[in-house]
Every structure is written in C-alpha cells, then in structure tokens.
N, C-alpha and C positions, 0 to 999 in steps of 0.2 A: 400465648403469643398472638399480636395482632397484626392483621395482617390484611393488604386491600389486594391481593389477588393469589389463590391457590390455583398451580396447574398442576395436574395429577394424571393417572390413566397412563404414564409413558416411559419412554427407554431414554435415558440421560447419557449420552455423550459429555462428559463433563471438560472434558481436555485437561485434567489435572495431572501432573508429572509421578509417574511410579504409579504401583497397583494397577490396576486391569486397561489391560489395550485400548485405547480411549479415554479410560476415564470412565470406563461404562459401566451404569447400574442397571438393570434389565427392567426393573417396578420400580418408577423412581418419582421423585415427586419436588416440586420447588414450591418455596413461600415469598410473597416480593413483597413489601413494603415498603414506602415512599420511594421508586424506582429502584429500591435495590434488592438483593438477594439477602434473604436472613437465614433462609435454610433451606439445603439441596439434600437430598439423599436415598433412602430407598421408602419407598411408602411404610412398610410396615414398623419404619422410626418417625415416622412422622409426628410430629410435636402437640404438644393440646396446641389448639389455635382457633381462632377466632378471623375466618377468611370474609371479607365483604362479597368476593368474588369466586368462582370457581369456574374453570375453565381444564373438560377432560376431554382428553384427547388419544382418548382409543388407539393407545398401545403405538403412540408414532415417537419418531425418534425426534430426539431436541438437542442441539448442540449448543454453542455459546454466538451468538452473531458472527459471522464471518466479517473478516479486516483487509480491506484492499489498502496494503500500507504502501504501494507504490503509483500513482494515477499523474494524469496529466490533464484529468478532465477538461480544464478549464482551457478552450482556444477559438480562434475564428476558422472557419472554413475546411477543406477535408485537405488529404494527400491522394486521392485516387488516382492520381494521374502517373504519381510514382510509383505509385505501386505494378501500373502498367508496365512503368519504363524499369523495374527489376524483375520484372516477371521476362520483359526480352534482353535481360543479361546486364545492367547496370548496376553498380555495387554502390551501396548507403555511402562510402565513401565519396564515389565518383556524381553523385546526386547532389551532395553536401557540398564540395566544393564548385558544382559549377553554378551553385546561388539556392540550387532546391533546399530538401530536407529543412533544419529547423527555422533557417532564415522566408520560408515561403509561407510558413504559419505565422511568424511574427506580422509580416503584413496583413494578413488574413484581421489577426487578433487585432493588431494597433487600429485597422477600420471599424471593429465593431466595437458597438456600444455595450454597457454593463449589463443591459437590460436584452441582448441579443446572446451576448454570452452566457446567462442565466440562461436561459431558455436551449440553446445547446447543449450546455452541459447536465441540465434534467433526462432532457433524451436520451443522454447514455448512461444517468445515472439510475432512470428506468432498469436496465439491464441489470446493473449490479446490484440493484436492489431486488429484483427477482430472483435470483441467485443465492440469496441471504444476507446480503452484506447490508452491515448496521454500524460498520465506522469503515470513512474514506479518507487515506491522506489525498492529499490535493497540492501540484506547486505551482506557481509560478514558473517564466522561463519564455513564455514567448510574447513577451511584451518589448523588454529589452532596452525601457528606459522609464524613465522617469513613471510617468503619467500610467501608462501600460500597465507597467508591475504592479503598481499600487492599484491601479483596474480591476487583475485578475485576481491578487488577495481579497479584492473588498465583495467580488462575484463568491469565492469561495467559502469567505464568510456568510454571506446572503442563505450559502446552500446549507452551511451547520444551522441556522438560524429556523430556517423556513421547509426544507426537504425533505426533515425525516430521515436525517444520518447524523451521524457524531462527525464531525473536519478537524482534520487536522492541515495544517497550512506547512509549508516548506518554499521557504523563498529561493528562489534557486536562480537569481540573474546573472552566474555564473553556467549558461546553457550554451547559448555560442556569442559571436563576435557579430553585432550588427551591422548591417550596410556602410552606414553611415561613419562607423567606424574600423574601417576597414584598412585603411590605412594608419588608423594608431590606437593599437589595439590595448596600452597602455592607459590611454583617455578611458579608454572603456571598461578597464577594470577598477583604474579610480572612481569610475563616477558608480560602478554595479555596486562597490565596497564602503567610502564613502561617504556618500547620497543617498543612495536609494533604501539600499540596507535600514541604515539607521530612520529614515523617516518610515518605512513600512513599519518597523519595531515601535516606532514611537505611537505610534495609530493602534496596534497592538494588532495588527496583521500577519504577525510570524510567530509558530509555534519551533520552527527548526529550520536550518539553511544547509543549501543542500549543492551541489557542482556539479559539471561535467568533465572530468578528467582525462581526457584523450585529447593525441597528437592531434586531431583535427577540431579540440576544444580548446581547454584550457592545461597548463600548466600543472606540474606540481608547486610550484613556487606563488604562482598566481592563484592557484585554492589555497594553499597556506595564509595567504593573505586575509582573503577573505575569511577563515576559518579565525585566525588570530580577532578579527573583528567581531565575529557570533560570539568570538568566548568573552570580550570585552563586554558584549550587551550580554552575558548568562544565557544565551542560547545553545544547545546542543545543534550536531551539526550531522547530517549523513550524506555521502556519497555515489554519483555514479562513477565506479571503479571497475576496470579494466575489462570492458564489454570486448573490446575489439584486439587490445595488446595488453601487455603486462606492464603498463608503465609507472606501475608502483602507488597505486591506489589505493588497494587493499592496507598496505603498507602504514598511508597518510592518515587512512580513515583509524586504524592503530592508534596511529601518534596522537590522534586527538581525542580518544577516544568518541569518536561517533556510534550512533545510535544505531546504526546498518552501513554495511557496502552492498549496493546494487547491481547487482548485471555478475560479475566476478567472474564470465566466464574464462578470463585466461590467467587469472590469478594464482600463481606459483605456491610451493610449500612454503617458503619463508614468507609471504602474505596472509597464506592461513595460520600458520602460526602465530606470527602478530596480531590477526583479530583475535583470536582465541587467549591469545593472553592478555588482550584489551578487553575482553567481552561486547566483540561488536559483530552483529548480528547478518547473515548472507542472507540477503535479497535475492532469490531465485527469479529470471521473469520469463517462463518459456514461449510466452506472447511472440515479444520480441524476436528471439533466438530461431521460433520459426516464421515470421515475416520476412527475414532477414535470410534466410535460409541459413542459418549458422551452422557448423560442422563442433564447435570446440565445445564442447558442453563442460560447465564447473565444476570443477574439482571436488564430487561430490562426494565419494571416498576419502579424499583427504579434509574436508570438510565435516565428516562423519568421524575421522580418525583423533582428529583433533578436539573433538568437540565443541566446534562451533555453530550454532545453532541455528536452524536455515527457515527461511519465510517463503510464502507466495505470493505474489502479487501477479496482476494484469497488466501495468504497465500504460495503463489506456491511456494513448494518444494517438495523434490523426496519422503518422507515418511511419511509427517502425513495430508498433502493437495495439489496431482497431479492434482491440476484443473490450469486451463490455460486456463480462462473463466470468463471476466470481471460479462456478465450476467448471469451465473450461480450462479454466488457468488451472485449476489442479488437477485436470485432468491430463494434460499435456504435461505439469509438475512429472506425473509418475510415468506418461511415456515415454519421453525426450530425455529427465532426468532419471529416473528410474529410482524416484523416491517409492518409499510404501505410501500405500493408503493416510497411515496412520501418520507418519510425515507429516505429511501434505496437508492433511487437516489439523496439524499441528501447526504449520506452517500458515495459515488463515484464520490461526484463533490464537491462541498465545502464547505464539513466536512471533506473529505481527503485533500483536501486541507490544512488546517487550521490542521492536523495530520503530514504534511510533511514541517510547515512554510511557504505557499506558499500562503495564502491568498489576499496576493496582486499582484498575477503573475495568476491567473487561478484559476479554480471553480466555476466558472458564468461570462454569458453574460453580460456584460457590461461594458461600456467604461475604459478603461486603462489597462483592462487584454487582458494578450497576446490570439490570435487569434485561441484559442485551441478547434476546434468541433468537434460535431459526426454529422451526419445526417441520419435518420435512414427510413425504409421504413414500418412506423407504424401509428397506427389513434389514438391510445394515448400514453401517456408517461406509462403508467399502464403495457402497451404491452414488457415493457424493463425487466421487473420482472416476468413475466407471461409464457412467452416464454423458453422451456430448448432446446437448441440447433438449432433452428430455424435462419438462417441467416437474420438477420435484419438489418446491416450496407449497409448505400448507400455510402457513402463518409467518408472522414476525412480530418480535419484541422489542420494543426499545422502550428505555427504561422504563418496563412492566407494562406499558402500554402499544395494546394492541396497532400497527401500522401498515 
C-alpha cells in the first residue's frame, strides 16, 4: 500500500458509531493518501505499506477535525454595546425591535468592503482554528439585499479558498426584515426569494439556505416560501427553529426534510418527533443560550428518546454568541446541556457532519474520508470538554497536510 503520509505513535478517537466509546483504539495508527484516509486502525494491523512520510506522535490522542456547522463569521463591526445593554436587564427581543440586534450589524457589514470582511472574519477564525476545527459552515444574513449577500458569500468563499478550512456557505437572507423595508415586509421576502437567492446560486455561492423562524423574524409561511425555492434550485435547506418559542420550526424543518434545526430550545415533542422521522439533525448552540441568559434548555431527553441526533456548534456572531471557540462550545454543550463527553464530541465530528451533508467527506477516522485531524495534547478524549481555555492542540490535518 502506497502512501504519502503515515502517522503512528497514537490513540485514535475515531468517532465511528457502535464498538468502543469514541471510537477508540489505544495504538492506533492512519495511512493518508492523496488527502485521504486509506487506513485507520490499530498499529499492530498495520498494512505493508510504502509511507513517503512518517509523522509519530508520542502516544497523543487524534480525533477527526472538529466541524463548526453553525457560524456567522462573516460580518462588519461588533455588538458590544449590547451586550452592555443586556447585561443591565434588556432582552434580545426588546434590542431587536427598537433597531439593534441583527439590523445594526447589517449596517456594519453593508459599509465594509470584501477585503475588510476577509480580514475580520480570519481573526476569529484564528480561534476556531486553534481549537481544531477544520470544516466551517459560514452564512450569510447581514447583508440583506442584493449586493451584500452576494458580498458576504463571495468573502466566505475566499476563506474555503485561501484559509485553511473546508466552507461551507448557507444563504440565509431570510435573517430579519431590513430598514428600508420595514414597512413592506412583503417586498422583502420577494426580492431575499426571488433575486437574490437565485443569482447567489447561479454564481454557485450557496451550499444550503437557511431562515430565521421567529415571531420577531420570519414566518412559517414566508420560510416555506423560500424553502419551496431552494428545492426548485436542488438545494437542501436548514433552519433557525424555535430559539425563543415553539412556533413550529422544528416541525417545518420536518416537512422539508432539512439538514439541521438550530437553536431548538423550545421545541415540543411532536417537533421532535417530526425531525426524527424526517432525519434532521438538532443544532445545539450553548454560546447563544448563555449570552442570552436562557433559562429553557432543549429538549435534550426527548431529543435522546427519540433518536434524534444532536450537534454543536459556536454560533459565532457579533451579538447573541461572540465565542470563537470550538472547545468552549462543547464544553458549555455538556454543562448547560448535560450532554456526555462522548456526545459532544460526537456532536463536533460526525453529527456535524451529517448537519452540513458531509457524511461521506469527514467526521471520522476511517478509510475514504478525507484526511481531516486534530491532534491534541491530552490523556482522554473527556479532557476536550473539561478544559475552558486551556491550549490543548498539538497539530492539525487537513487533507493529510500538515496546517
């Protein structure tokens, strides 16, 4: 077997489903070839082979690249000032409607340039790259017309291109209701549906489209719409559903079979059951939940009872989840939610996968996924979750090549 890079020396977190907690082989060893995985397993099956490369790595643990499947990377300017003004008792609601919240980032973003936006969104994708992440979904949303949207897809394209992460893009100009149109909020989903839609697609800026479904968003009727339109163009679609109320999110994201519901935290049993018989995939974001100071945490029992299978993400955007911290977010996963370890990091490797359609590209060690690792300087996997700010990255993979 030929092969341009053997790593050896180490403890494989594989994240492969059934068999040992993890996934785990204690002397375990990978073969990569042209960026991908030809063979994972325990050293002492290790294959004849013929390595160009050998890279040991003294007995450290290796998991699959971690997946931030939920980001907002791409925007102009911060929220700190809101954050101030919830910290003296202002609710994201009462923020949102008096002009803040998403409408004060769009301005932010609609003034800067592509070339400024690039450059911010590095900065915090610094972070999650320390952390291990080696694929980022990325949306759209604070642009909010024309010109904008296609802006911040063609910025998040730049970053799959040139950064050193795998992108995935989610167009999502169904985020709120702009200024300008404010009084015909009609105009505005015509022209997000469309317009805009179809020409980002046509540019091939969109991997998936994605909504905001709340009373202080959009509609169900008005993501329908939209959604009716992704399926026209062969796009899969995934949702922000019922963060704030149960207003039947969880439900929609069913109907259409979407790729994920995000946020879900008020999400009733007959919405879990729907995704679970649709096989769509819960978004966990405890970023959010505690920026926000949330009290309702998701239905993660019932989410567990049903089988439907739960992710993590960061959430990172400039006002309701500034984190830029792959381990953070799963570390707050298992406090706030009271996932396991094993969750959690299931939930960042391939559960997010399988949130971004990626299941057959990445999310475990083993042969035919592309070459995507972390390697970390830890004596369990437990330690990935335990840890708040503690530098625990030794290396990184992406496809087989050291980053």
């Amino acid at each position: 077997m030929r092969a341009d890079l053997l790593i050896t020396d180490c403890r494989l977190a594989t994240m492969r489903e059934g068999g040992q907690v993890y996934g785990a082989i204690d002397d375990g060893a990978v073969l990569i070839a042209g960026g991908r995985i030809v063979w994972a397993g325990p050293r002492t099956d290790l294959p004849q082979h013929d390595a160009a490369q050998t890279d040991r790595l003294d007995g450290r643990w290796v998991t699959p690249g971690l997946i931030d499947c939920h980001t907002h990377l791409v925007f102009g300017g911060d929220r700190s000032g809101e954050f101030e003004q919830r910290l003296g008792g202002a609710t994201y609601e009462e923020i949102a409607r008096a002009g803040g919240g998403i409408v004060s980032s769009v301005a932010a973003t609609r003034a800067a340039s592509g070339d400024d936006l690039y450059a911010s969104a590095l900065t915090r994708l610094a972070g999650l790259v320390a952390t291990g992440v080696t694929t980022v979904e990325i949306k759209s949303g604070y642009g909010l017309d024309h010109d904008s949207e296609l802006k911040m897809l063609r910025v998040a394209r730049r970053i799959g291109r040139e950064a050193g992460v795998r992108v995935r893009t989610s167009y999502l100009g169904l985020h709120a209701v702009p200024p300008e149109h404010r009084a015909d909020r009609a105009a505005y989903v015509d022209k997000a549906v469309d317009e805009i839609l179809p020409a980002a697609h046509a540019e091939g800026l969109v991997d998936a489209v994605d909504a905001y479904c709340e009373p202080i968003a959009f509609t169900t009727d008005e993501v329908g719409r939209l959604f009716e339109k992704a399926r026209s163009l062969g796009l899969p679609v995934k949702l922000h559903a019922d963060q704030l109320s149960d207003g039947g999110g969880a439900a929609l994201a069913a109907k259409y079979s979407a790729l994920s519901a995000d946020h879900v935290e008020h999400t009733g049993e007959a919405g879990v059951r729907a995704m679970a018989e649709a096989g769509v995939v819960a978004v966990l974001l405890p970023g959010a939940f505690l920026m926000l100071r949330e009290t309702q945490v998701p239905p993660v029992d019932l989410l567990r009872g049903h089988g439907v299978a739960m992710a993590v993400a960061t959430d990172c955007n400039p006002g309701t989840s500034p984190v830029a911290s792959m381990t953070a977010a799963l570390n707050l996963a298992c406090v706030q939610f009271r996932l396991t370890p094993e969750e959690a990091l299931a939930g960042a490797t391939r559960v997010a996968a399988s949130a971004l359609g990626l299941s057959a590209e990445t999310g475990t060690i083993e042969p035919g996924k592309a070459a995507d690792l972390a390697v970390w300087d830890i004596e369990r996997p437990a330690e990935l979750c335990y840890w708040l700010g503690k530098p625990l990255l030794a290396r990184r993979y992406l496809a087989g090549m050291e980053r």
